[in-house]
MARKOL-608771 format. One record per atom (N, C-alpha, C): residue number from 1; residue in three letters; atom name; x, y, z. Coordinates in pm, whole numbers, plus 50000, padded with zeros to 5 digits. Example, Ala and Ser with C-alpha at 12.3 -4.5 7.8 and 13.67 -1.06 7.14 Angstrom:
BEGIN
REC   marza   drenvex   roke      px      py      pz
REC       1       ALA      N   51319   49431   50780
REC       1       ALA     CA   51230   49550   50780
REC       1       ALA      C   51320   49670   50780
REC       2       SER      N   51285   49775   50708
REC       2       SER     CA   51367   49894   50714
REC       2       SER      C   51290   50003   50787
//
This chain:
BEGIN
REC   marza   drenvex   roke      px      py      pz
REC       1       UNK      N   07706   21341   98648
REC       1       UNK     CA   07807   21369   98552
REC       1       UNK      C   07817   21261   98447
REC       2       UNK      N   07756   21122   98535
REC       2       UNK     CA   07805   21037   98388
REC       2       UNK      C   07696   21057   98315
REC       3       UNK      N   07595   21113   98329
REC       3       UNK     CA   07503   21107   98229
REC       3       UNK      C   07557   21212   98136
REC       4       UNK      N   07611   21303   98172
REC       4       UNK     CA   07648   21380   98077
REC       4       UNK      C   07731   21332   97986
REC       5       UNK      N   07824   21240   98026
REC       5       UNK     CA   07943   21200   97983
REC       5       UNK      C   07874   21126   97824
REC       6       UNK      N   07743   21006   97884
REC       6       UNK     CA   07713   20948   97845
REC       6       UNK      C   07644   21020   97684
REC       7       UNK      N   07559   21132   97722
REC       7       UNK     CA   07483   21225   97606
REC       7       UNK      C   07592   21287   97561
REC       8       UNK      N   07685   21337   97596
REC       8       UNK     CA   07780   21363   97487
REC       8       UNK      C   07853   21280   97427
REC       9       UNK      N   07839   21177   97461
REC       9       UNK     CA   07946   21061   97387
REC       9       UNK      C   07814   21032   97260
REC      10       UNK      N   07739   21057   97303
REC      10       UNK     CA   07592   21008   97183
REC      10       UNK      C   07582   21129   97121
REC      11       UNK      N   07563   21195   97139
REC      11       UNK     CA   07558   21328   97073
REC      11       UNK      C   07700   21341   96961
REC      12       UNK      N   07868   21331   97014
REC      12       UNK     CA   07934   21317   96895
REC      12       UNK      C   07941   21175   96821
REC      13       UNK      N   07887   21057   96843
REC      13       UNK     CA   07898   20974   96788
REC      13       UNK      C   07796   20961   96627
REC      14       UNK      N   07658   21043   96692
REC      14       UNK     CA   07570   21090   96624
REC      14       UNK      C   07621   21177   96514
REC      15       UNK      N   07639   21284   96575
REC      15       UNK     CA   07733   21373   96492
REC      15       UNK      C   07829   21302   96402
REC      16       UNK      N   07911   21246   96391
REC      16       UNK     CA   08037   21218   96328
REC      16       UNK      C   07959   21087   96272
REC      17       UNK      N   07885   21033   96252
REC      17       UNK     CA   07793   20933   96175
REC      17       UNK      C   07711   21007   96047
REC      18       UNK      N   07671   21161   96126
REC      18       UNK     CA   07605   21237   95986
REC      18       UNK      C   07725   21275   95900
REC      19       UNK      N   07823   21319   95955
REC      19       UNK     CA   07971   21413   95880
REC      19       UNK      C   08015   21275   95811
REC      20       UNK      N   08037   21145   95828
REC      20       UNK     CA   08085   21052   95722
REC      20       UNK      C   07997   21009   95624
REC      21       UNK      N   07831   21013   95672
REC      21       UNK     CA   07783   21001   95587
REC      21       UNK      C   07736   21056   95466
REC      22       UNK      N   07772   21172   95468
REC      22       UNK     CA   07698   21308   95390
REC      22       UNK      C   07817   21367   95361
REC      23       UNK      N   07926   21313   95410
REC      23       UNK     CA   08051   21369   95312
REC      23       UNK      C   08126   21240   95234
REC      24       UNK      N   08066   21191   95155
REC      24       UNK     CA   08100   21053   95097
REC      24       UNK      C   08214   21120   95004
REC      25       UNK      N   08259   21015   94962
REC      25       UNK     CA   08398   21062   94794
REC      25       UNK      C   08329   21023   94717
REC      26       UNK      N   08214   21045   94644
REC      26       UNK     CA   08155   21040   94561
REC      26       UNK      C   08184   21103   94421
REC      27       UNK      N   08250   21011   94324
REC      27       UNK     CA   08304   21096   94163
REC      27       UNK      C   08189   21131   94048
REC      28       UNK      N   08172   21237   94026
REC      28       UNK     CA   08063   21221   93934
REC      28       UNK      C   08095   21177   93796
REC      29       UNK      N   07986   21221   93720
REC      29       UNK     CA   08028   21165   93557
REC      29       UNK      C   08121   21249   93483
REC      30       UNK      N   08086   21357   93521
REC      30       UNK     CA   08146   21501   93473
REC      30       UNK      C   08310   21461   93526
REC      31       UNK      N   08332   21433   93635
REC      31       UNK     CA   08459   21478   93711
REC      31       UNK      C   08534   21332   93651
REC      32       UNK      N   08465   21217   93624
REC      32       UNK     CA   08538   21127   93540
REC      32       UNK      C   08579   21151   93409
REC      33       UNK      N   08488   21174   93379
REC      33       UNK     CA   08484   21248   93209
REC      33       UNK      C   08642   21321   93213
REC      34       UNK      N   08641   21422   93253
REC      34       UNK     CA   08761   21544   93290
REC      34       UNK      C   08876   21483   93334
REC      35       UNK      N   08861   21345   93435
REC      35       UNK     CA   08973   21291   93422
REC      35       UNK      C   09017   21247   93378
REC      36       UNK      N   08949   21171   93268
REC      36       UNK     CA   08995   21094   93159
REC      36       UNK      C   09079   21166   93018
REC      37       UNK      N   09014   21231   93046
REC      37       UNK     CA   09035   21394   92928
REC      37       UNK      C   09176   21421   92970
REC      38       UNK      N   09256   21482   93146
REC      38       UNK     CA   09337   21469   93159
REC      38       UNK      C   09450   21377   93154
REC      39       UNK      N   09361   21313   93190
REC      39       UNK     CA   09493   21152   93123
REC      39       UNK      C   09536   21205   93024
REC      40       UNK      N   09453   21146   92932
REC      40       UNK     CA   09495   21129   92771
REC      40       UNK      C   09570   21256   92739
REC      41       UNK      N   09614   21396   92790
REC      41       UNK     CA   09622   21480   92723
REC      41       UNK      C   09783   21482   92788
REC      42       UNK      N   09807   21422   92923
REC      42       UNK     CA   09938   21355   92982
REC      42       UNK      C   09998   21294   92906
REC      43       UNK      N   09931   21185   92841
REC      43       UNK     CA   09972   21055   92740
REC      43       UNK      C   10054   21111   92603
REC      44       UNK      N   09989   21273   92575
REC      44       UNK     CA   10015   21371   92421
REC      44       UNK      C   10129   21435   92527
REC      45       UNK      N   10120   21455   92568
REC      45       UNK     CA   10211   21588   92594
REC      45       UNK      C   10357   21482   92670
REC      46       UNK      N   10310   21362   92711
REC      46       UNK     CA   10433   21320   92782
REC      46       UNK      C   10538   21242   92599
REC      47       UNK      N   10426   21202   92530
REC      47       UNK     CA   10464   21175   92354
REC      47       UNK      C   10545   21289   92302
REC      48       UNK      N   10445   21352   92333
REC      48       UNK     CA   10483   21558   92254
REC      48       UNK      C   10662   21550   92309
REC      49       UNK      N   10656   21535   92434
REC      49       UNK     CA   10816   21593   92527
REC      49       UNK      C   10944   21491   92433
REC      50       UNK      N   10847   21362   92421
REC      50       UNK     CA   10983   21275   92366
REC      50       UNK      C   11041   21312   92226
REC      51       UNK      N   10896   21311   92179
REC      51       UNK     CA   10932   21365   92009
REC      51       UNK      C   11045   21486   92019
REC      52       UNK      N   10947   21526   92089
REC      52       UNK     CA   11068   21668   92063
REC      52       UNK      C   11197   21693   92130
REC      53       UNK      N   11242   21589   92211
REC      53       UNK     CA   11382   21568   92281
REC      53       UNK      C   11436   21493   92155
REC      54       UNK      N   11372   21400   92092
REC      54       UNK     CA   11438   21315   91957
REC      54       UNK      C   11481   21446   91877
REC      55       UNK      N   11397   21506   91842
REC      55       UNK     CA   11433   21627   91724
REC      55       UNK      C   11542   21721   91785
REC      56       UNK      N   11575   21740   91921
REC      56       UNK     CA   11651   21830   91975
REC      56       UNK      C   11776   21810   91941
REC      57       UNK      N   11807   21639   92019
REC      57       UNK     CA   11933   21555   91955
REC      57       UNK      C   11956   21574   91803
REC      58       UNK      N   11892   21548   91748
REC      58       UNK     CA   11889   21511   91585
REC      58       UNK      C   11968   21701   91519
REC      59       UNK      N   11896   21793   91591
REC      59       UNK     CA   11901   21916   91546
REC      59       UNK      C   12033   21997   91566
REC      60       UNK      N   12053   21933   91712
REC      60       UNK     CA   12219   21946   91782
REC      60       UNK      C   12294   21879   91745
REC      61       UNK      N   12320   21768   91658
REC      61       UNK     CA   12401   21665   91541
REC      61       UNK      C   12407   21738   91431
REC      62       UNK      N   12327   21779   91352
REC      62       UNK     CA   12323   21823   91233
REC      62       UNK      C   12398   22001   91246
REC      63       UNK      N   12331   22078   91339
REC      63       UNK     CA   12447   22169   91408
REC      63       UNK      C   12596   22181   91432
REC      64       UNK      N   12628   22089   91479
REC      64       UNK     CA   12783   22024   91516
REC      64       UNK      C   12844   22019   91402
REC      65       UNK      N   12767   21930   91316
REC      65       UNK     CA   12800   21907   91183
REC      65       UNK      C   12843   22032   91104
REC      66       UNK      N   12697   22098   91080
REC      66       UNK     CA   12727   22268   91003
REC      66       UNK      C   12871   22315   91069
REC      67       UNK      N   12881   22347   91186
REC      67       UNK     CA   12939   22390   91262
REC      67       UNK      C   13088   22331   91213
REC      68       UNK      N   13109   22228   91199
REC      68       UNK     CA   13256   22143   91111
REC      68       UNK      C   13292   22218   91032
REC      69       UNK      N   13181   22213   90911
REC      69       UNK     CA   13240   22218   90799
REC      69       UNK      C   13225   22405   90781
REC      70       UNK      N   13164   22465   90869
REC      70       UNK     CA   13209   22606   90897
REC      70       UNK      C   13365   22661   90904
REC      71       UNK      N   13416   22601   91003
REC      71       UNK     CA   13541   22560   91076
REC      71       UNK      C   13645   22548   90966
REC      72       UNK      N   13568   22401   90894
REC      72       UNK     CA   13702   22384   90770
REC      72       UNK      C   13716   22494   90681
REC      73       UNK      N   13605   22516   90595
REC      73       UNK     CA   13570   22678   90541
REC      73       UNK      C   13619   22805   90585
REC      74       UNK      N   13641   22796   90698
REC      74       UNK     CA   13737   22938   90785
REC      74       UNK      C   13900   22929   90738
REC      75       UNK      N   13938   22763   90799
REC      75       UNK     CA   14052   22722   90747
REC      75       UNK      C   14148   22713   90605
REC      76       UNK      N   14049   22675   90556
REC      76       UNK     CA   14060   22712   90401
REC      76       UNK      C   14097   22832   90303
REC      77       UNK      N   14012   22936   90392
REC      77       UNK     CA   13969   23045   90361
REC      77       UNK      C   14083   23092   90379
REC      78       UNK      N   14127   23116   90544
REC      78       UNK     CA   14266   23183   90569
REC      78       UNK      C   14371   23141   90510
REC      79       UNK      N   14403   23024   90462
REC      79       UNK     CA   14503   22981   90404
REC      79       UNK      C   14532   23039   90253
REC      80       UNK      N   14414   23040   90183
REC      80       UNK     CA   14404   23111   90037
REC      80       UNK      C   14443   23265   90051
REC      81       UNK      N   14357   23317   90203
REC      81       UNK     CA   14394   23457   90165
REC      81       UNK      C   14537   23520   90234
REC      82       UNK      N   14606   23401   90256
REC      82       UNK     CA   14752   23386   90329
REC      82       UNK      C   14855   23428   90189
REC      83       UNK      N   14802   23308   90103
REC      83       UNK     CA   14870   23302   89991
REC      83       UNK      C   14847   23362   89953
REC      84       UNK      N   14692   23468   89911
REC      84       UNK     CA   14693   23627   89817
REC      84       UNK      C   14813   23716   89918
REC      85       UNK      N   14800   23704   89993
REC      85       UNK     CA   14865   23822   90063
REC      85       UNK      C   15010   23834   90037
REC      86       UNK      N   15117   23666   90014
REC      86       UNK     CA   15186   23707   89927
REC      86       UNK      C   15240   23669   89796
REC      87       UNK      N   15119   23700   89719
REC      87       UNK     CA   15136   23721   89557
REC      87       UNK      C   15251   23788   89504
REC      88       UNK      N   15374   23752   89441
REC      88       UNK     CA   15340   23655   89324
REC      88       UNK      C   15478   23576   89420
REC      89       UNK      N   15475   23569   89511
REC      89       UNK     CA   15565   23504   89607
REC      89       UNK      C   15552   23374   89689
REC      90       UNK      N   15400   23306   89646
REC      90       UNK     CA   15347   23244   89713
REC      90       UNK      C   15459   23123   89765
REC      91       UNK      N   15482   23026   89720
REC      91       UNK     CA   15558   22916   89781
REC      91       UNK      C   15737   22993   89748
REC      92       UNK      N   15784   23021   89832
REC      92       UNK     CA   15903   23116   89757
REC      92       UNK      C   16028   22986   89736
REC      93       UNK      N   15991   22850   89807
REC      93       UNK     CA   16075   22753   89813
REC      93       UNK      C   16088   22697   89683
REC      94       UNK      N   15972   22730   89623
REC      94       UNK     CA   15960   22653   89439
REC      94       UNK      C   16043   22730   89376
REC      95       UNK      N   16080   22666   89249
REC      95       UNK     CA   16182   22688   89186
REC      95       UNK      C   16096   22658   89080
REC      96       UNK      N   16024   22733   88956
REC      96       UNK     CA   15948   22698   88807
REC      96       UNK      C   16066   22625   88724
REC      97       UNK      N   16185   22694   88730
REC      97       UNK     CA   16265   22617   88641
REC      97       UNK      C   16337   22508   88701
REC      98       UNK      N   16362   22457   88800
REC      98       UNK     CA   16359   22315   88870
REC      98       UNK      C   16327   22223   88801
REC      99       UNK      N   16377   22122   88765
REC      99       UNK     CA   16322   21976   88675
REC      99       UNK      C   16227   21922   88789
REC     100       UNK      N   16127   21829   88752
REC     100       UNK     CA   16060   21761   88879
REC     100       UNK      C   16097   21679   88883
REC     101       UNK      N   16146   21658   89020
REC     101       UNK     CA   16175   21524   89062
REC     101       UNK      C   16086   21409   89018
REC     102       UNK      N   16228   21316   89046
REC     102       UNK     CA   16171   21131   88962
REC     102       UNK      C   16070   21045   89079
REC     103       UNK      N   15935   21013   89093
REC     103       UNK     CA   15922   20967   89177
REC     103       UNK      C   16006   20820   89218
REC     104       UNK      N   16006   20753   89327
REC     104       UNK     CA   16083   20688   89370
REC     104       UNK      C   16068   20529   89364
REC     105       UNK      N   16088   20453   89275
REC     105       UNK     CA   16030   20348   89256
REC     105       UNK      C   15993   20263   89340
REC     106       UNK      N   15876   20147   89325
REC     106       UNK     CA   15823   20094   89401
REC     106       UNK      C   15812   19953   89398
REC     107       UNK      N   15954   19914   89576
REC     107       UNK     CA   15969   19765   89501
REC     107       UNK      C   15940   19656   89500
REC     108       UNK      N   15946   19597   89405
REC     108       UNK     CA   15836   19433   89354
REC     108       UNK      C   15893   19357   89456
REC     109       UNK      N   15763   19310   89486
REC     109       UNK     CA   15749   19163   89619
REC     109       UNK      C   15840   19080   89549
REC     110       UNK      N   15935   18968   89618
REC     110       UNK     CA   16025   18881   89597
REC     110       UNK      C   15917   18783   89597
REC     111       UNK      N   15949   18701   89446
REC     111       UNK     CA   15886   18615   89463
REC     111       UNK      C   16011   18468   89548
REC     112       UNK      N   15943   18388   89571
REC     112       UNK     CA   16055   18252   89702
REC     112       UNK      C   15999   18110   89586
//
């Protein structure tokens, strides 16, 4: 039996000496080439992602912005067509023949 023991212990040692040797990690030129290619195209596209997160911000500011002066423009708007609505009544608190008031004088620093 130990001989058996013995030829099979030689037999997979044999074995598993051809399987490491003949299955090396061997990179070719091609498969470097291609990796390198992938790099660099990581390097664009990870550039590409930032640029265009900068422009996103920048685009969502200037948005906000429009978006303001939309807002005020609405405000505006309703208020004018507040006052068409009642024409020729608009401020009914004014008085045309009212004298205008005196503004209120403004008084001089003491000189010491």
């Amino acid at each position: 039996m130990s001989k058996w023991n013995g030829a099979m212990v030689a037999i997979a040692s044999l074995g598993l000496a051809l399987v490491l040797t003949s299955c090396g990690c061997k990179i070719k030129d091609e498969q470097l080439a291609q990796i390198r290619q992938l790099r660099t195209e990581e390097k664009q596209i990870a550039m590409d992602t930032k640029k265009s997160e900068a422009d996103r911000s920048r685009i969502q500011s200037e948005l906000s912005n429009r978006q303001g002066e939309v807002r005020n423009c609405t405000q505006r708007l309703s208020f004018v067509q507040e006052k068409k609505a009642k024409w020729p009544n608009v401020w009914p608190e004014w008085d045309p023949s009212a004298p205008e008031p005196m503004p209120e004088p403004t008084p001089s620093p003491k000189k010491k």
